[in-house]
C-alpha positions as CSV (number, residue, x, y, z in Angstrom):
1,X,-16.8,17.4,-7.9
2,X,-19.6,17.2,-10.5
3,X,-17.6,14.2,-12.3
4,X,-15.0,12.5,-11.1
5,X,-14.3,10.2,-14.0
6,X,-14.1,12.7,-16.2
7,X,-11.5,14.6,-14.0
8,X,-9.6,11.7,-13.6
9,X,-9.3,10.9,-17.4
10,X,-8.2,14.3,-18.1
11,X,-5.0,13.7,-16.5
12,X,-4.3,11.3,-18.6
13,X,-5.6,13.5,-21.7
14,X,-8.5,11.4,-21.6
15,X,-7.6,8.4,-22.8
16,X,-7.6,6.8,-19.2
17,X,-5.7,4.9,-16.8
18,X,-4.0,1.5,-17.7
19,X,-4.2,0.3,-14.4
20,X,-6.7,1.0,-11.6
21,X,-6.2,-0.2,-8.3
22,X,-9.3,-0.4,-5.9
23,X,-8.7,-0.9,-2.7
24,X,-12.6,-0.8,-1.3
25,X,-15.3,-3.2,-1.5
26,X,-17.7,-0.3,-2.6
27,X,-19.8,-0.5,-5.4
28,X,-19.4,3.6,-6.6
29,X,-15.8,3.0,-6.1
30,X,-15.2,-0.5,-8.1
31,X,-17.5,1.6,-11.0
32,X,-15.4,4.9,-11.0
33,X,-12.4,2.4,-11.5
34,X,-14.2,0.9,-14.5
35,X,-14.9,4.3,-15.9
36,X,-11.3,5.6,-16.2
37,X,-9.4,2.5,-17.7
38,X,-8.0,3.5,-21.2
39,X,-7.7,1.1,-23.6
40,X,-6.5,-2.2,-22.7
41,X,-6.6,-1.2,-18.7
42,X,-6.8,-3.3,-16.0
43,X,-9.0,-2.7,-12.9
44,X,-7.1,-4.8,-9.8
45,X,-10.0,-5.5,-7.7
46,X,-7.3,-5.9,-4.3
47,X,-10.1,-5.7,-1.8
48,X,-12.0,-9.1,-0.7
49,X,-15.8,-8.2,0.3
50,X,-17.1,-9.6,3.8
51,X,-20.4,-9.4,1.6
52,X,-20.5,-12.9,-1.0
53,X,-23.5,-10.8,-2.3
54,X,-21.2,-7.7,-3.6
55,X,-21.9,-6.9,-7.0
56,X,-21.0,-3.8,-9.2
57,X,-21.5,-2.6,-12.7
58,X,-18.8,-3.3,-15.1
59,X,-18.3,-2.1,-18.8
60,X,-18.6,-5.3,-21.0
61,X,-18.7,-3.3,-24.2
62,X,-15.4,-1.3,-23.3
63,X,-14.3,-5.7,-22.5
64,X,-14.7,-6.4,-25.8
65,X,-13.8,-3.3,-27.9
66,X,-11.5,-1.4,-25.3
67,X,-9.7,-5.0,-24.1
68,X,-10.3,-3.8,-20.4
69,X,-10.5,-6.8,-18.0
70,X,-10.5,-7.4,-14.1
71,X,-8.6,-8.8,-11.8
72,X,-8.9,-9.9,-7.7
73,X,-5.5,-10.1,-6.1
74,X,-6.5,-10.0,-2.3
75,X,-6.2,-14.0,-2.8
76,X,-6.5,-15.0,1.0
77,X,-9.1,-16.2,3.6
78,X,-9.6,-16.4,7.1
79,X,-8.2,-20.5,6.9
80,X,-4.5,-18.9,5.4
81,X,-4.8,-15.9,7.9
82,X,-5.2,-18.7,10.5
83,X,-2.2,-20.3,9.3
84,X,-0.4,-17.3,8.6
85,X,-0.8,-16.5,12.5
86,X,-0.1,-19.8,13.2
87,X,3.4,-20.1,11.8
88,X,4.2,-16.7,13.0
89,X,3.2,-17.7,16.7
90,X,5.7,-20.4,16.0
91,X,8.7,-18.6,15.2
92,X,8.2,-20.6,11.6
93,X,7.9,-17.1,9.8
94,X,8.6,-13.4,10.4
95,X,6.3,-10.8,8.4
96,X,9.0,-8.0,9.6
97,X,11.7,-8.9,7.3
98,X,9.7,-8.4,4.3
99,X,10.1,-4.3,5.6
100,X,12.5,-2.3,4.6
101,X,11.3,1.1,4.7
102,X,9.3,3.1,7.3
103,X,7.4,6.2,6.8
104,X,4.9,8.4,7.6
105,X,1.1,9.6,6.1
106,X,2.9,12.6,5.0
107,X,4.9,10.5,2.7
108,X,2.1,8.2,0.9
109,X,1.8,9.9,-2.1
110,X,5.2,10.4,-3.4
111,X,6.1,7.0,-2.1
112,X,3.2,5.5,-3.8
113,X,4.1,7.6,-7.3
114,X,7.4,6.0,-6.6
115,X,7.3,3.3,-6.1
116,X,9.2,1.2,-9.1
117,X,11.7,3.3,-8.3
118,X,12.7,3.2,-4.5
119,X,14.4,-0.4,-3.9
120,X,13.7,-2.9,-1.3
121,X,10.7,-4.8,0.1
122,X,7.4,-3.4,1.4
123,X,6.7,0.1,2.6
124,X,5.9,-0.1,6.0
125,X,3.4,3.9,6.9
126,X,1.8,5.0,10.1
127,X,-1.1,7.6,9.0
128,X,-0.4,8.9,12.6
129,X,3.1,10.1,12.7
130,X,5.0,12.6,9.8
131,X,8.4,11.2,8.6
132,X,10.1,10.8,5.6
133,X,10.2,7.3,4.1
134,X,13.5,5.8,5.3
135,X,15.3,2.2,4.4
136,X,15.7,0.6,7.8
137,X,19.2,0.7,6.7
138,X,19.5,4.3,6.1
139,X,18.2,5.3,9.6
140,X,22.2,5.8,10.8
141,X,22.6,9.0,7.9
142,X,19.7,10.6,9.5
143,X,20.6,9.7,13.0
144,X,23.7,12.3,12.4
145,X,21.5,15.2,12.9
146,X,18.2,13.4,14.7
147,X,18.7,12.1,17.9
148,X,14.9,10.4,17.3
149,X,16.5,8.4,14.3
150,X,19.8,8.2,16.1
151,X,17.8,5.9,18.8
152,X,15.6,4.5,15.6
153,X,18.9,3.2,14.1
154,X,20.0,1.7,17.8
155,X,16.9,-0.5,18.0
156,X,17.4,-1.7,14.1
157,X,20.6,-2.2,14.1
158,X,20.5,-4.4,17.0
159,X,18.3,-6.5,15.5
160,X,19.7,-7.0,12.6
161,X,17.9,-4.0,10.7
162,X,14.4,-5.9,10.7
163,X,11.7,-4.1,11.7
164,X,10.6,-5.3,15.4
165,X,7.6,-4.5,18.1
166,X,10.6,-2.4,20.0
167,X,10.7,-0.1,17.1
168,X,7.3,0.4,16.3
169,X,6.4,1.5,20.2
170,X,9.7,3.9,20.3
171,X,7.9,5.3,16.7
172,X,4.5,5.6,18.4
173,X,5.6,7.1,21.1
174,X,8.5,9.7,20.0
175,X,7.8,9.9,16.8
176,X,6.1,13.4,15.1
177,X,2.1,13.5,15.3
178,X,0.7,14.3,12.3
């Protein structure tokens, strides 16, 4: 593609996005998210560089006559990983329960178009197997007809429909290899 940005603000009639998420400490990538804000967009910077050097161009006129700003939302660092691990080797936390749907790579896109929309906690995708995105607790409906979400729904339900190491290795292993 010749020009990406302007491709991209055509689909929003060229008036550009309102929010940009970039996901990639790279430099083309943080200034293609600059170049399709609209007015009064914000480009969510939700990617910490290993580099403390990383630097990338950013409008400053479009700052001041288009209102478009930046923000960083990765937030942590290798100390609150540290403690994250910490408290999780501990029993103090569990990430799991924050999951309550399960999916596969097939399913990023409308899930990600989606998302306001679909209830519940985080998204939980392996870019290795196709599936539908399911709620933990909707595994049982497909289970009528699926004997792999049948089994799916055992595991969940047994433990209290959070997501667990037992049902990401019966995933990985019978799940549909995309």
């Amino acid at each position: 593609m010749k020009d990406s940005a302007k491709h991209l603000r055509d689909i929003t009639g060229g008036s550009g996005f309102d929010d940009v998420f970039v996901f990639a400490p790279v430099k083309p990538v943080v200034e293609l998210g600059d170049a399709i804000l609209g007015f009064d967009g914000c480009l969510n910077f939700f990617a910490g560089p290993v580099n403390p050097d990383f630097k990338a161009e950013f409008n400053f006129y479009n700052v001041h006559y288009a209102f478009t700003h930046i923000v960083g939302t990765s937030g942590g660092n290798t100390n609150d990983m540290r403690e994250s691990l910490k408290l999780m080797s501990e029993g103090k936390i569990n990430p799991a329960v924050m999951i309550t749907h399960v999916g596969g790579l097939d399913t990023v896109a409308e899930t990600t178009l989606n998302l306001s929309q679909i209830p519940g906690g985080k998204k939980l995708i392996y870019t290795n197997i196709s599936m539908p995105l399911v709620a933990l607790n909707k595994l049982g409906d497909l289970g009528k007809t699926d004997r792999f979400y049948s089994a799916l729904h055992e595991i969940v339900t047994k433990n209290d429909f959070i997501w667990s190491l037992e049902a990401e290795r019966y995933l990985l292993a019978n799940g549909k290899p995309i």
